[in-house]
DSSP file (Angstrom, degrees, kcal/mol; ACC not computed):
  #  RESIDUE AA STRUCTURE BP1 BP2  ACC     N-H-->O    O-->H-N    N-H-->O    O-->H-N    TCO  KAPPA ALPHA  PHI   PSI    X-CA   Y-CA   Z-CA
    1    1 A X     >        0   0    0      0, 0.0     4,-1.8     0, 0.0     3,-0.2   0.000 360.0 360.0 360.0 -37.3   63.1   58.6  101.0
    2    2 A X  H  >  +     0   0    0      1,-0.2     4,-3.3     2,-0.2     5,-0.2   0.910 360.0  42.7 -16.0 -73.7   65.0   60.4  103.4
    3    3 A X  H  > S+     0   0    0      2,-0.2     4,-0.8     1,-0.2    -1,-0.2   0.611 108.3  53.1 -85.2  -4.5   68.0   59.4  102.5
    4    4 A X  H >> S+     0   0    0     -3,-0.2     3,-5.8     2,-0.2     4,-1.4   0.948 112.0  54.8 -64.0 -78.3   67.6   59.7   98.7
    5    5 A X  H >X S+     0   0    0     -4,-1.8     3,-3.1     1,-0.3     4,-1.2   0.681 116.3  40.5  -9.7 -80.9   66.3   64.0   99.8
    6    6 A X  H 3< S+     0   0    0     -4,-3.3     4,-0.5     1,-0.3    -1,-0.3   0.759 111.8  49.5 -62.2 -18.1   69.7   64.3  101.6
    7    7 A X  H X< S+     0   0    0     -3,-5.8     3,-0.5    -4,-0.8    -1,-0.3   0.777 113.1  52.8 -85.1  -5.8   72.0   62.5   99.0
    8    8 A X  H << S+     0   0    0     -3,-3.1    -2,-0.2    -4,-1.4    -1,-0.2   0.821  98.7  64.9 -82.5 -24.0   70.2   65.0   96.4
    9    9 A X  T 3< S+     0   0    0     -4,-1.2    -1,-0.2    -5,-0.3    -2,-0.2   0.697  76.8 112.0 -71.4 -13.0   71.1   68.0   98.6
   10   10 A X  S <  S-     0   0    0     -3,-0.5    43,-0.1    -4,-0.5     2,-0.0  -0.197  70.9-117.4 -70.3 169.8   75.0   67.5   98.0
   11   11 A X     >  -     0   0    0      1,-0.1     4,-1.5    44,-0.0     5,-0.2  -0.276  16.1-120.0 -83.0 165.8   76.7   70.2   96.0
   12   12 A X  H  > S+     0   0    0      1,-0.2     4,-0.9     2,-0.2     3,-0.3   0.930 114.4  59.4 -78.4 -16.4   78.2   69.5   92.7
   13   13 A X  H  > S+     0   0    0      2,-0.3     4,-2.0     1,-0.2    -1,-0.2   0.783 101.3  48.9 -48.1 -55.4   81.1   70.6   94.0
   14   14 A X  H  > S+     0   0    0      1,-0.2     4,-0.9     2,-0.2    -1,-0.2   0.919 110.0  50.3 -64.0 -38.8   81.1   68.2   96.5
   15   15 A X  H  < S+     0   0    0     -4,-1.5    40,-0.5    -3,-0.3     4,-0.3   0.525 112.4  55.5 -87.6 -19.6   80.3   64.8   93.9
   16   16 A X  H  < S+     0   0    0     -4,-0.9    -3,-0.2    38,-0.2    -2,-0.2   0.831 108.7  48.3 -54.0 -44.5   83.4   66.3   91.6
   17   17 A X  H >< S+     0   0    0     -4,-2.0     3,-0.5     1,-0.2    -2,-0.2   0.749 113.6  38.1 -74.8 -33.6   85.3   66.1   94.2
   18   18 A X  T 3< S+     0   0    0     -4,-0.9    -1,-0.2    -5,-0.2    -2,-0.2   0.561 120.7  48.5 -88.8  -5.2   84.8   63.2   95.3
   19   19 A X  T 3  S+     0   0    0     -4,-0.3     3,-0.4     1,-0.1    -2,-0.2  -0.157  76.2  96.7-105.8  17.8   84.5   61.7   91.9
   20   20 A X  S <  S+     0   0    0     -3,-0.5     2,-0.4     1,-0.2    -2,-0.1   0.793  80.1  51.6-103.0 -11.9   87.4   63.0   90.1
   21   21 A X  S    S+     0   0    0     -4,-0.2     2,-0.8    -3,-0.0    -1,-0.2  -0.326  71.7 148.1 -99.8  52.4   90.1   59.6   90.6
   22   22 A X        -     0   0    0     -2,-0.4    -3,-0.1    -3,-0.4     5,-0.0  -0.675  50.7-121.0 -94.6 146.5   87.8   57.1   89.4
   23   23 A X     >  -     0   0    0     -2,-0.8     4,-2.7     1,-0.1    -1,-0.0  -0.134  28.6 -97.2 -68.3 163.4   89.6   54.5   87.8
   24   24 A X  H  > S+     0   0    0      2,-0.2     4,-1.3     1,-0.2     5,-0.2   0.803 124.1  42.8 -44.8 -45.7   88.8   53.6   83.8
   25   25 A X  H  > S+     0   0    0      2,-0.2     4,-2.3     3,-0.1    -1,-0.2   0.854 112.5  55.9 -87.3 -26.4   86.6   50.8   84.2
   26   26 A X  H  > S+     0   0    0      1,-0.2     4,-2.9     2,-0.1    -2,-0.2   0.965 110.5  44.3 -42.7 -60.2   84.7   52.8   87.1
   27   27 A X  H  X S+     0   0    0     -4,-2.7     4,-2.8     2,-0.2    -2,-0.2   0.956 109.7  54.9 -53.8 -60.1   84.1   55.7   84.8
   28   28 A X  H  X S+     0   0    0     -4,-1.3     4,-3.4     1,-0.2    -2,-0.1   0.978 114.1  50.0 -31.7 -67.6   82.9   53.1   81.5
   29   29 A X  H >X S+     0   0    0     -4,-2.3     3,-2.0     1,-0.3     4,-1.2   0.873 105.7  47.7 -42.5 -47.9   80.6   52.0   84.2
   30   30 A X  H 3X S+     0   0    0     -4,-2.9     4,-0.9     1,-0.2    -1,-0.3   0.972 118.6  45.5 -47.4 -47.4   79.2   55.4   85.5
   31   31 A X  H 3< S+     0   0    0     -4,-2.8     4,-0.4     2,-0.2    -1,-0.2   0.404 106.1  57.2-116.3  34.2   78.6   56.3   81.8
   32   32 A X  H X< S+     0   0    0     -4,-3.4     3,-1.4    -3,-2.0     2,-0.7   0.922 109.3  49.6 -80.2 -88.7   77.0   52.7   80.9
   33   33 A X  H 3X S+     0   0    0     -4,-1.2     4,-0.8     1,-0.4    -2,-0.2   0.286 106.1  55.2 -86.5  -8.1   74.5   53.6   83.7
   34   34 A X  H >X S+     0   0    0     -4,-0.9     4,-1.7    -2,-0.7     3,-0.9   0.875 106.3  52.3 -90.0 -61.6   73.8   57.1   82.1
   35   35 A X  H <> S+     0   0    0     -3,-1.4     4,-1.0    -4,-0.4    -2,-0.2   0.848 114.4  45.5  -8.9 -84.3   73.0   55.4   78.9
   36   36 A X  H 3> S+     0   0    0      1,-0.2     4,-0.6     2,-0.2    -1,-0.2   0.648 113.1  42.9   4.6 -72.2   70.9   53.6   80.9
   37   37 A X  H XX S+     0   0    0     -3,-0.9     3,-2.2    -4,-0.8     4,-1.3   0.938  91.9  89.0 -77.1 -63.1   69.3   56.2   82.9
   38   38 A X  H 3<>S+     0   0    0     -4,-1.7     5,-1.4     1,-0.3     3,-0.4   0.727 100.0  28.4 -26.2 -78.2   68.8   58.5   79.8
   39   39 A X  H ><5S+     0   0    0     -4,-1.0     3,-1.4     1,-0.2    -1,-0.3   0.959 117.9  62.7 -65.8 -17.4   65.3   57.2   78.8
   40   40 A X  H <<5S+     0   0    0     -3,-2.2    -2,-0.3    -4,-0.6    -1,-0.2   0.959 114.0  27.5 -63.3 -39.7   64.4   56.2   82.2
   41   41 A X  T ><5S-     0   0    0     -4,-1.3     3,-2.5    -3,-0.4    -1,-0.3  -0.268 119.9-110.3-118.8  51.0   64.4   59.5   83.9
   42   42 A X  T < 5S-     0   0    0     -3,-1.4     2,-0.4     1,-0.3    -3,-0.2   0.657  75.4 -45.5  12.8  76.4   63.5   61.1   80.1
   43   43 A X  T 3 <S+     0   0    0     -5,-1.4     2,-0.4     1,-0.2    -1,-0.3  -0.005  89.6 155.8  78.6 -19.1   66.9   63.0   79.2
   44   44 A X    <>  +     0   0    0     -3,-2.5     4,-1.1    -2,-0.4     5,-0.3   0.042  15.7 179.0 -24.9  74.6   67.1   64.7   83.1
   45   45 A X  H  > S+     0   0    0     -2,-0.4     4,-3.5     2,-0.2     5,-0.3   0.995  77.5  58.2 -48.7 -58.3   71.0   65.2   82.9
   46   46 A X  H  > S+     0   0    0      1,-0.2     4,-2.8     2,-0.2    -1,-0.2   0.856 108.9  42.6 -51.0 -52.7   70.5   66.8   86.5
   47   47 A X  H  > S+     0   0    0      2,-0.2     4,-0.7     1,-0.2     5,-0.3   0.927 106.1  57.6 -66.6 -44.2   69.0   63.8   87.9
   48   48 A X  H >X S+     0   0    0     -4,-1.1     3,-9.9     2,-0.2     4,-1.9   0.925 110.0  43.8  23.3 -95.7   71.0   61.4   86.6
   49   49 A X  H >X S+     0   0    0     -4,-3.5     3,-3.0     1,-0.4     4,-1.5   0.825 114.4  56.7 -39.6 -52.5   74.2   62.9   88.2
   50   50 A X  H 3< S+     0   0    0     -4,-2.8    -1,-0.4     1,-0.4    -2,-0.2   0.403 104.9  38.9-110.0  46.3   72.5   63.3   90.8
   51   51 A X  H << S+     0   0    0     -3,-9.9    -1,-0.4    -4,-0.7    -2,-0.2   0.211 120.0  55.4-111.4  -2.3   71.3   60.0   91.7
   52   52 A X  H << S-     0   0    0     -3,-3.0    -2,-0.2    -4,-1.9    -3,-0.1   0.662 105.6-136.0 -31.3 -49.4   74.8   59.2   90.5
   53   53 A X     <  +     0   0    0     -4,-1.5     2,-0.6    -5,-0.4    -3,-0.2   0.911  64.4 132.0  59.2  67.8   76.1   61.7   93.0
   54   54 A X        -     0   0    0     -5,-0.3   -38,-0.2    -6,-0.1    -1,-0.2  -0.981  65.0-106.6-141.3 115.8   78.4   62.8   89.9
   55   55 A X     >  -     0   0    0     -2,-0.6     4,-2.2   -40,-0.5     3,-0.4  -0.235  17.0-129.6 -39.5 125.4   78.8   66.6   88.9
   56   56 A X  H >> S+     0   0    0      1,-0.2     4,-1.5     2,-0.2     3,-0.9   1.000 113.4  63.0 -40.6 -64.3   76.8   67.8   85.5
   57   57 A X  H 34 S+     0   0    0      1,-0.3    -1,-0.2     2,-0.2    -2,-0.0   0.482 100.3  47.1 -47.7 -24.4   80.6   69.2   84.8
   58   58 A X  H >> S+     0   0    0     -3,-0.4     3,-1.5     2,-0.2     4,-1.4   0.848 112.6  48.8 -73.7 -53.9   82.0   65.7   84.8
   59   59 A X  H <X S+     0   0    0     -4,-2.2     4,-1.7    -3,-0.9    -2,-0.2   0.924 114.6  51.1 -29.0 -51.8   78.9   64.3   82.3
   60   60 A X  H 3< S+     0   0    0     -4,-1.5    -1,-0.2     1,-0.2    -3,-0.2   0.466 111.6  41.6 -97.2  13.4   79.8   67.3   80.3
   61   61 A X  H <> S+     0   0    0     -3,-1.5     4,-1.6    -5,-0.3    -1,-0.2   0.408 117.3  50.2-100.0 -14.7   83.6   66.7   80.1
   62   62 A X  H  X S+     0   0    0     -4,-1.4     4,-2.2     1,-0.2    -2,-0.2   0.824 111.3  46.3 -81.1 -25.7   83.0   63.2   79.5
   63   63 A X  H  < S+     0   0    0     -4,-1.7    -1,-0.2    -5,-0.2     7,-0.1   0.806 110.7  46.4 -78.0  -5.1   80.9   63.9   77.1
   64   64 A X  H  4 S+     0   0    0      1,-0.2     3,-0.2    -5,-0.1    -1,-0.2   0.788 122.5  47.8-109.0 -30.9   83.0   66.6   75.2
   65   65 A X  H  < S+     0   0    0     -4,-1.6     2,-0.4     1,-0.2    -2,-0.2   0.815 107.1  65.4 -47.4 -39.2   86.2   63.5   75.8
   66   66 A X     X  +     0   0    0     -4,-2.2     4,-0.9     1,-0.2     5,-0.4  -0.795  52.6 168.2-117.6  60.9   84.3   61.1   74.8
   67   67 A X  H >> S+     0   0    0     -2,-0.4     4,-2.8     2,-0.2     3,-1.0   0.792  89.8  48.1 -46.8 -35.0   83.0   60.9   71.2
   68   68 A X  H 3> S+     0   0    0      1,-0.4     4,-1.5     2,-0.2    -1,-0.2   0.946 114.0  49.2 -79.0 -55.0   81.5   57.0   71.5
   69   69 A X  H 34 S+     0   0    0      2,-0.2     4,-0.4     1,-0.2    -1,-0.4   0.465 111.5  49.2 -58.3 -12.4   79.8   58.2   74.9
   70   70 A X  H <X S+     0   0    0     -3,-1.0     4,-2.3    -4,-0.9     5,-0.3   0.615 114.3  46.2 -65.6 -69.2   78.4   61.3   72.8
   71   71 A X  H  X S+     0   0    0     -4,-2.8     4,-1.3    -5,-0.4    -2,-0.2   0.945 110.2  52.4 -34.5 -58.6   77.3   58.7   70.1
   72   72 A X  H  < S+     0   0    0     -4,-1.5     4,-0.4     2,-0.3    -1,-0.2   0.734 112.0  47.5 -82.0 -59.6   75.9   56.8   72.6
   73   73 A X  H >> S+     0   0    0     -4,-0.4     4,-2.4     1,-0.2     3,-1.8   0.952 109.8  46.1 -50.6 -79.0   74.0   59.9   73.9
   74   74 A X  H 3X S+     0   0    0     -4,-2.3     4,-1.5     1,-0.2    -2,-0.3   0.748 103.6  62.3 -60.9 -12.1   72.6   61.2   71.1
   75   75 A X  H 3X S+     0   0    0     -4,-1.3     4,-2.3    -5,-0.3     5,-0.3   0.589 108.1  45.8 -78.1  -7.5   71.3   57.8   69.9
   76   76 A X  H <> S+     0   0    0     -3,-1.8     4,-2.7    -4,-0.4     5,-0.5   0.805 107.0  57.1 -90.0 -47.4   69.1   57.5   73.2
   77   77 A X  H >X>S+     0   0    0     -4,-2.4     4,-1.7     1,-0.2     3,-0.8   0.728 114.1  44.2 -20.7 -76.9   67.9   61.3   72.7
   78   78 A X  H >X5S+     0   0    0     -4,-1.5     4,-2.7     1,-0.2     3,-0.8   0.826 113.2  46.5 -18.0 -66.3   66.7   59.8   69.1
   79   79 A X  H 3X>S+     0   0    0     -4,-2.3     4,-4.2     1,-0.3     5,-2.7   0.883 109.7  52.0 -74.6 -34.0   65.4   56.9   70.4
   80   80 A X  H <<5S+     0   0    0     -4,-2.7    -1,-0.3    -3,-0.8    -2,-0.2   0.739 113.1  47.1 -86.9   0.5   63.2   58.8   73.5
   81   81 A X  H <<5S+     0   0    0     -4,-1.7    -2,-0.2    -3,-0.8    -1,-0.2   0.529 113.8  52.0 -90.6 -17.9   61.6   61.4   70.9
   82   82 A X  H  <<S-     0   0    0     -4,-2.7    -2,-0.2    -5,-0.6    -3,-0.1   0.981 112.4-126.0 -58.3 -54.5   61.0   58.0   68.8
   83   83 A X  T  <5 +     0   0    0     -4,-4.2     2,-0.7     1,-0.2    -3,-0.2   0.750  63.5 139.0 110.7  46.9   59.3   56.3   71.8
   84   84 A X      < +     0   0    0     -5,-2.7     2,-0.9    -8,-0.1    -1,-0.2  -0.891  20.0 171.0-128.1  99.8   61.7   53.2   71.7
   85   85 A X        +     0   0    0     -2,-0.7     2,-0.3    -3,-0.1    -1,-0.0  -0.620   9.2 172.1-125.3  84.0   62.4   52.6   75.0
   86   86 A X        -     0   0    0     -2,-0.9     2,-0.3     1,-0.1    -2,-0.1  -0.521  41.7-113.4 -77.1 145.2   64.2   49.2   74.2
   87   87 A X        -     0   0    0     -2,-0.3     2,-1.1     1,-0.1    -1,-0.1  -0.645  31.6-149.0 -78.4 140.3   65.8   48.0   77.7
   88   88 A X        -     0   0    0     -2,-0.3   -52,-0.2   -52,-0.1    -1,-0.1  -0.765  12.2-132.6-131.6 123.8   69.6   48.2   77.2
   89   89 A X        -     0   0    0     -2,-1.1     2,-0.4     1,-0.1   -53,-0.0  -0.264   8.2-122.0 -70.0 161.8   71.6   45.7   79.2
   90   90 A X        -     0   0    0    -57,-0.0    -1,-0.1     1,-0.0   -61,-0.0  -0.920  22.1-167.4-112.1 111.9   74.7   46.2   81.3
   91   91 A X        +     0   0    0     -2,-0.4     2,-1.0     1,-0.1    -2,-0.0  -0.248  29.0 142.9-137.8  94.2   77.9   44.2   80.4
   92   92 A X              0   0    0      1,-0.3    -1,-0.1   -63,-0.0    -2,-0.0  -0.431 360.0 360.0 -98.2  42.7   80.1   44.4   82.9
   93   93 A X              0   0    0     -2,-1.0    -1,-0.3     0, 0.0    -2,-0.0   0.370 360.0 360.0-112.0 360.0   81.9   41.1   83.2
């Protein structure tokens, strides 16, 4: 539990920076696992990133880049005021 507390204390500043060269399939992946995350932690953008360790301000440039990741978004919104919390697999081969 510790070490979750301290990785929650970095700045965003600090997870931007250290998150700003991620390659193309690195980034798909981060924002497969926000998909993900999205019903689990019930829309929480802040936790998310930062059990991510990822800057809101990167979510919300990906998201404002990203129409399909936007899509993508707004269908889990839908689906957690529905109450459909279908599991959605990761496929990353």
């Amino acid at each position: 539990m510790e070490t979750i507390d301290l990785i929650y204390k970095e700045t965003d500043k600090e997870a931007m920076y250290r998150n700003t060269n991620l390659s193309k399939e690195s980034t798909e992946k981060f924002k497969d696992l926000i998909i993900f995350l999205y019903v689990v932690d019930e829309g929480n953008i802040s936790k998310i990133c930062k059990g991510l360790l990822i800057s809101r301000s990167l979510y919300y440039s990906w998201l404002k880049s990203d129409p399909d990741f936007k899509n993508r978004i707004e269908q889990r919104k839908v689906d957690l005021i529905n109450k459909d919390y279908r599991v959605i697999e990761l496929d990353w081969s």
